[in-house]
C-alpha positions in Angstrom: 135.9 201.0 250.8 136.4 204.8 250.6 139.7 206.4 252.1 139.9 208.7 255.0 141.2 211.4 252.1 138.1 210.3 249.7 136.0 210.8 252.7 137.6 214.6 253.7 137.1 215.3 250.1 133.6 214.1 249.7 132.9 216.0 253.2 134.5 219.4 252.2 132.7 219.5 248.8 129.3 218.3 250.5 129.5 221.3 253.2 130.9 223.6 250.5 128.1 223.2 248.2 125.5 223.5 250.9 127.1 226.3 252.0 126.1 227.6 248.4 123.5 226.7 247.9 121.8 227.6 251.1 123.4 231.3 251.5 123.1 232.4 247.3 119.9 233.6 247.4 120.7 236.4 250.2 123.8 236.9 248.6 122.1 237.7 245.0 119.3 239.2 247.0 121.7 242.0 248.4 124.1 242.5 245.4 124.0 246.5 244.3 123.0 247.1 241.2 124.0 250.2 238.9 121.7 252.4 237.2 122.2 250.5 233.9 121.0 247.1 235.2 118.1 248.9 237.6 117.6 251.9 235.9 117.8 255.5 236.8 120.0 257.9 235.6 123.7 259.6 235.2 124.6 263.5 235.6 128.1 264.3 235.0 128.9 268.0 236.9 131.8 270.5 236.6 132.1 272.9 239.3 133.8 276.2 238.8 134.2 279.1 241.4 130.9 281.6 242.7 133.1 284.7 242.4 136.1 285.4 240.8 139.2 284.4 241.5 138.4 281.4 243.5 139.8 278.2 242.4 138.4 275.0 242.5 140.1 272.7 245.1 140.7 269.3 245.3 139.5 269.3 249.1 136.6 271.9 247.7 135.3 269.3 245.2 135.2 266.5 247.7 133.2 268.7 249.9 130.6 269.2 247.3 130.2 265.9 246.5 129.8 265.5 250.5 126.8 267.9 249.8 125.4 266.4 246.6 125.1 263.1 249.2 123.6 265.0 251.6 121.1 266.5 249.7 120.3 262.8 248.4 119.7 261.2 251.6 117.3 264.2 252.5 115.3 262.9 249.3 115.2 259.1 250.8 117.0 257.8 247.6 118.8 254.9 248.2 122.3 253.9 246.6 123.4 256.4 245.3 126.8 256.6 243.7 129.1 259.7 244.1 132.8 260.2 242.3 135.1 263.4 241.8 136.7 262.7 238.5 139.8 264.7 237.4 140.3 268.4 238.8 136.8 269.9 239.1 133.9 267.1 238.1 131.9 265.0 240.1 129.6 262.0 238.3 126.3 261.0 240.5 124.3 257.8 239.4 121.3 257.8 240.8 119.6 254.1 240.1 115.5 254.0 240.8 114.6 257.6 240.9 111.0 258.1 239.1 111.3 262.2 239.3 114.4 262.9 237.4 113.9 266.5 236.9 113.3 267.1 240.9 116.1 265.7 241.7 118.7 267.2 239.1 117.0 270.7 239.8 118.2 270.4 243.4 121.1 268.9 243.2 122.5 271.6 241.1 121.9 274.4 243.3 124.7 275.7 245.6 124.3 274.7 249.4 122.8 277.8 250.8 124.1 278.7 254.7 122.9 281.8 256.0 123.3 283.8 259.3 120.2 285.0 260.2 118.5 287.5 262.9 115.9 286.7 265.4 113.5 289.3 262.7 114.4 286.5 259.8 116.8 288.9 258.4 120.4 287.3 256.9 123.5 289.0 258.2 125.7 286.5 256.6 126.3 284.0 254.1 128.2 281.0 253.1 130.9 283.5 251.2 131.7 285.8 253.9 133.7 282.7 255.6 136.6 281.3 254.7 137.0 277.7 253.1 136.7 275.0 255.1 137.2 277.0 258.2 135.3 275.6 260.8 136.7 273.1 263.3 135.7 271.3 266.5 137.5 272.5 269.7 137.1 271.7 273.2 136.9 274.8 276.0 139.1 274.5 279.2 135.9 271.8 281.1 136.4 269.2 277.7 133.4 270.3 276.3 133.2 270.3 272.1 132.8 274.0 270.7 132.9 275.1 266.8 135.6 277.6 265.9 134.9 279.7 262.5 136.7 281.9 259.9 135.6 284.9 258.6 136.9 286.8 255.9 135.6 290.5 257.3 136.6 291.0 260.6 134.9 294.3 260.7 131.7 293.0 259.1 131.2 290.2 261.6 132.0 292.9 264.6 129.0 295.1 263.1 126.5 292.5 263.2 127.7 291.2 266.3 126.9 294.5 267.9 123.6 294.7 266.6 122.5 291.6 268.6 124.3 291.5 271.6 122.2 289.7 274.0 120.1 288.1 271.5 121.3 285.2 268.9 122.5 284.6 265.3 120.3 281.6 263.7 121.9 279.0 261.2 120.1 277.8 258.5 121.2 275.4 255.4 119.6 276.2 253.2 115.8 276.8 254.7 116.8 274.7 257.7 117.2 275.8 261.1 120.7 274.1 261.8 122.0 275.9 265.2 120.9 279.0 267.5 124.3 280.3 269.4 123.3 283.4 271.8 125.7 286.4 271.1 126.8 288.0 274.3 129.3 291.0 273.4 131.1 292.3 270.0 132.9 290.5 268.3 135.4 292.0 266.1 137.6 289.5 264.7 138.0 286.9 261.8 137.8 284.1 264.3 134.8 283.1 266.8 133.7 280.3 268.3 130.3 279.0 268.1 129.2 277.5 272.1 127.0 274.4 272.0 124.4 273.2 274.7 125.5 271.7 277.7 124.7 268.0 277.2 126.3 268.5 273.2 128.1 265.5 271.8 131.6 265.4 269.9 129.1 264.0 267.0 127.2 267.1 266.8 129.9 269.7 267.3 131.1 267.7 264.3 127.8 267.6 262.5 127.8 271.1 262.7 131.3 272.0 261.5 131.0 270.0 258.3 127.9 271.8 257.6 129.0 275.1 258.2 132.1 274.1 255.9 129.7 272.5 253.0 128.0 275.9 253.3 131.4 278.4 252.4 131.8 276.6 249.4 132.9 279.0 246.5 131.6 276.3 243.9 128.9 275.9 241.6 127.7 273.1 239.5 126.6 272.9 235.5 125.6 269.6 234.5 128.1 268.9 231.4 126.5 265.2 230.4 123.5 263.5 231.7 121.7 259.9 230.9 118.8 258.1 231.7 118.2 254.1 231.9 114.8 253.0 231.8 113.9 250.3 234.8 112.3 247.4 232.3 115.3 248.1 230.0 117.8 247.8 233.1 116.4 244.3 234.4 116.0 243.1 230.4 120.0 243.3 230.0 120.7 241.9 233.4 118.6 239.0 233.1 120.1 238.6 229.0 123.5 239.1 230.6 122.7 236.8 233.3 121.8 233.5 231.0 124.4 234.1 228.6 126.8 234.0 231.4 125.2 230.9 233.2 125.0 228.6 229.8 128.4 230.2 228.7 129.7 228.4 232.4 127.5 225.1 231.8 129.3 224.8 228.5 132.7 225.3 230.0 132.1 223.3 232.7 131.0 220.4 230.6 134.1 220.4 228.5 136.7 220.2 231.5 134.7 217.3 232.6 134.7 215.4 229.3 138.2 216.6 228.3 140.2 216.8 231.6 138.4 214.1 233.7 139.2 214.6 237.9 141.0 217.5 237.2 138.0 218.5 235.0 135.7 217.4 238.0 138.3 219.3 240.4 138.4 222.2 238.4 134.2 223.1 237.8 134.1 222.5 241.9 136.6 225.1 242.4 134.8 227.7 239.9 131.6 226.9 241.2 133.4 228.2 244.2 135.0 230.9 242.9 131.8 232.6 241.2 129.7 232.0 244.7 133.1 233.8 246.5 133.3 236.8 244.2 130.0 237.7 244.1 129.9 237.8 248.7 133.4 239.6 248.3 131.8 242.3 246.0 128.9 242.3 248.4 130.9 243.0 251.8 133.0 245.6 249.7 129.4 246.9 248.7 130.7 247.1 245.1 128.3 248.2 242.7 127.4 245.7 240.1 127.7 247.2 236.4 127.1 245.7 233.0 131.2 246.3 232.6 131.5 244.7 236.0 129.4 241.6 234.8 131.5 241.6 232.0 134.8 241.6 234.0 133.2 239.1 235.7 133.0 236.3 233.0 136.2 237.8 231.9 137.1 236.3 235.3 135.8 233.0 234.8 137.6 232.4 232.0 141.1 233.0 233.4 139.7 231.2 236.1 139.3 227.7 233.3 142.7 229.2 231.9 144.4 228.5 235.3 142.9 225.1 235.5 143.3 223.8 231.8 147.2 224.8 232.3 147.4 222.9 235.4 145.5 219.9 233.9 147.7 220.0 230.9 151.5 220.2 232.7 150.1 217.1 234.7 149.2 214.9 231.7 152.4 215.9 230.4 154.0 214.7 233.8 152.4 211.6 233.7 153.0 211.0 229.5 156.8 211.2 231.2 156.5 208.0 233.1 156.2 209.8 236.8 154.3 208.2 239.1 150.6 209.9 239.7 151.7 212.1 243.1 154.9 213.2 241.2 153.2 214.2 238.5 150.4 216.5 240.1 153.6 218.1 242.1 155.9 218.6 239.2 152.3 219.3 237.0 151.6 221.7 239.9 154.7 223.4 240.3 155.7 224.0 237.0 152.0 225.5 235.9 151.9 228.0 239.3 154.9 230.5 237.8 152.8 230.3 234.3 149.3 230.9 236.4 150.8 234.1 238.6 152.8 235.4 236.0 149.7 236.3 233.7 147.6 237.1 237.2 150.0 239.6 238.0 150.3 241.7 234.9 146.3 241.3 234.3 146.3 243.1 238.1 148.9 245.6 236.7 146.6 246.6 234.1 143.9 246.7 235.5 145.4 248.6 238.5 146.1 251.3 235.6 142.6 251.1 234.5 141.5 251.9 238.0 143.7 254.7 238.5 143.3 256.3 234.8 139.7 255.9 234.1 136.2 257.2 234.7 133.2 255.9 235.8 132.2 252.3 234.0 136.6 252.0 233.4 136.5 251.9 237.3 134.0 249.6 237.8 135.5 247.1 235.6 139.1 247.1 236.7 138.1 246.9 240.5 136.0 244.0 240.1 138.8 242.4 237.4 141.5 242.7 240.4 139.0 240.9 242.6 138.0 238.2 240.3 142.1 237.7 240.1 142.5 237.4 243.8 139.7 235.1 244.3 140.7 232.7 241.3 143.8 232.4 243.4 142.8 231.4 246.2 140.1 229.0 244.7 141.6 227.9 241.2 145.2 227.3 242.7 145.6 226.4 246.6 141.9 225.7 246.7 142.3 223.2 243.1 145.4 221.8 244.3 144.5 220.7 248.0 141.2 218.7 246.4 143.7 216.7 244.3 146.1 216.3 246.3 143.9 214.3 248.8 142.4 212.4 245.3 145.4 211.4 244.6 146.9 210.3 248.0 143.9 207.9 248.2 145.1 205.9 246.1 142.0 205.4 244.1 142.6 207.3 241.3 145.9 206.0 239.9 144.8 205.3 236.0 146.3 207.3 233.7 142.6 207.6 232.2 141.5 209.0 235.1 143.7 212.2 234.1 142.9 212.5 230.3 145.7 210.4 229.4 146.1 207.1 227.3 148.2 204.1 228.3 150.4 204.6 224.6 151.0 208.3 225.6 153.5 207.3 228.5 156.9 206.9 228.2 159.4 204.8 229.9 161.9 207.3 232.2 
């Protein structure tokens, strides 16, 4: 008759498999896939100053790259992937887009913000403010305002002058953004912009960031590009995909036949592990790469690593002449300094990875250092609790059970 333990252990490997099985396909469903498994394409940008004597900025770039997304999500593209890389590039992937020259054409233009008169004509542009010199401020009733840098004092009073009692139009690019009235001169390098009564914090904001994409000294020359064909995309995933999934039949089938229960124990626990990574990389809305795919196997394997050295300190606990309990905890304890000491440098490196590389580099070490963190959890604490209640039900005391032979064990 089974054993309260064999009973939780049946139970939590019942529910966890339903679990699974019933919640994979939304998970797969919902994974983000780069342009190399879907298709699309890769432009690699280096911005450099509009006038002389401008530099490019770290807090500059960002802001550009805040435009480039922007400018996508005015397109309706979906997923796009935007990164500053070193001092003064910025790499957008762009997976699914059909029109590639459109898209690159206006992505590479500067943002254009222009102060216009009520005739059409521009009075000012993005250059005659200072950097990232707009802010939200709030006037003596708590109300949100936009305060604004300029870099002529005299220039701004002039056209100021001219339309005293009229207003001074915004526009990005051709767009109509704002329409703040002017009612006197205003010579100085600082104004402030009034909103409507009923404005929100979330526009007053809206508006700054816009006026601070738009004073950007930067422009943008496309320095690498690549393209990824949609049925050439899906053709490596789905290769990539049954590799992977016969490469883990195989494994799986050797821990069983080789290692027994902790062979059993251990394909539970990865089954686990892959169905684990794959929701952690979806609630971190990681991109899924052909380097990430790859780091992901990677991951498996160190996953079977960690079990196979745990299997094999407990056969050698049990060869010993310990009883079966003592064993798994000596077998146990003994393996975990082995397990975390490789775990540990493998995050090291590929922390360095993260930090010192580009693009697919990136992609690989962040979902390596997840992999690691799950395989913890599952292929250590999550391993060791499902033996641990095998073996305290005392119905799995044979030596056999474990991969070992009655000859093997010694006499203490």
């Amino acid at each position: 008759m089974f054993g309260k333990r064999i009973i939780t252990f049946l139970a939590i490997v019942v529910v966890m498999f339903a679990v699974i099985v019933g919640t994979s396909p939304a998970i797969v469903k919902d994974v983000k896939l780069g342009l190399d498994l879907k298709g699309g394409f890769e432009v690699l940008y280096e911005a450099s100053p509009l006038e002389g004597g401008e530099a490019v900025t770290p807090e500059s770039l960002k802001q550009t790259a805040i435009s480039l997304q922007k400018r996508i999500d005015s397109e309706g593209l979906v997923e796009p992937e935007i990164t500053t890389e070193g001092k003064d590039r910025i790499r957008v992937k762009l997976p699914g887009v059909e029109d590639e020259n459109a898209v690159r054409e206006k992505l590479s233009k500067p943002v254009h913000l222009t102060f216009r008169a009520p005739d059409g004509t521009v009075k000012l542009t993005g250059l005659d403010f200072k950097e990232n010199g707009a802010a939200v401020e709030y006037d003596g009733l708590g109300k949100p305002l936009v305060s604004i840098q300029l870099k002529d004092a005299n220039k701004f009073g002039d056209v100021t002058k001219s339309l005293i009692g009229q207003y001074l139009a915004i526009y990005m690019d051709d767009k109509e953004i704002s329409r703040p009235g002017v009612s006197n001169e205003i010579r100085s390098s600082s104004a402030t912009i009034t909103l409507g009564p009923n404005a929100t914090v979330a526009e007053a904001n809206k508006l700054r960031d816009e006026i601070n994409l738009g004073s950007l000294p930067l422009k943008l020359e496309e320095k690498y590009t690549q393209s990824v064909g949609a049925k050439l995309g899906m053709e490596s995933l789905k290769d990539t995909v049954t590799a992977g999934i016969i490469g883990s039949l195989i494994v799986l089938v050797f821990m069983v036949i080789i290692f027994r229960i902790p062979g059993v124990v251990a394909s539970i626990t990865i089954i686990t592990y892959a169905w684990l990574l794959i929701l952690v990389q979806n609630l971190m809305n990681a991109t899924l790469t052909l380097p990430g795919i790859a780091a992901f196997v990677l991951g498996v394997g160190m996953a079977v690593d960690a079990n196979i050295i745990t299997a094999e300190r407990i056969k050698e606990e049990i060869r010993s002449g310990k009883s079966m309990f003592s064993s798994l905890k000596a077998g146990s304890k003994n393996s975990f300094r082995t397990i975390m000491d490789a775990n540990i440098t493998s995050i090291i490196a590929s922390g360095v990875l993260y930090v010192i590389g580009d693009g697919a580099i990136k992609g690989f070490a962040l979902t390596m250092i997840f992999s690691i963190l799950v395989s913890i959890l599952t292929n250590i604490f999550f391993a060791r609790f499902l033996m641990t209640l095998l073996v305290r039900s005392n119905k799995f005391m044979k030596p056999s059970y474990y991969g070992v032979k009655e000859s093997e064990i010694r006499e203490l």
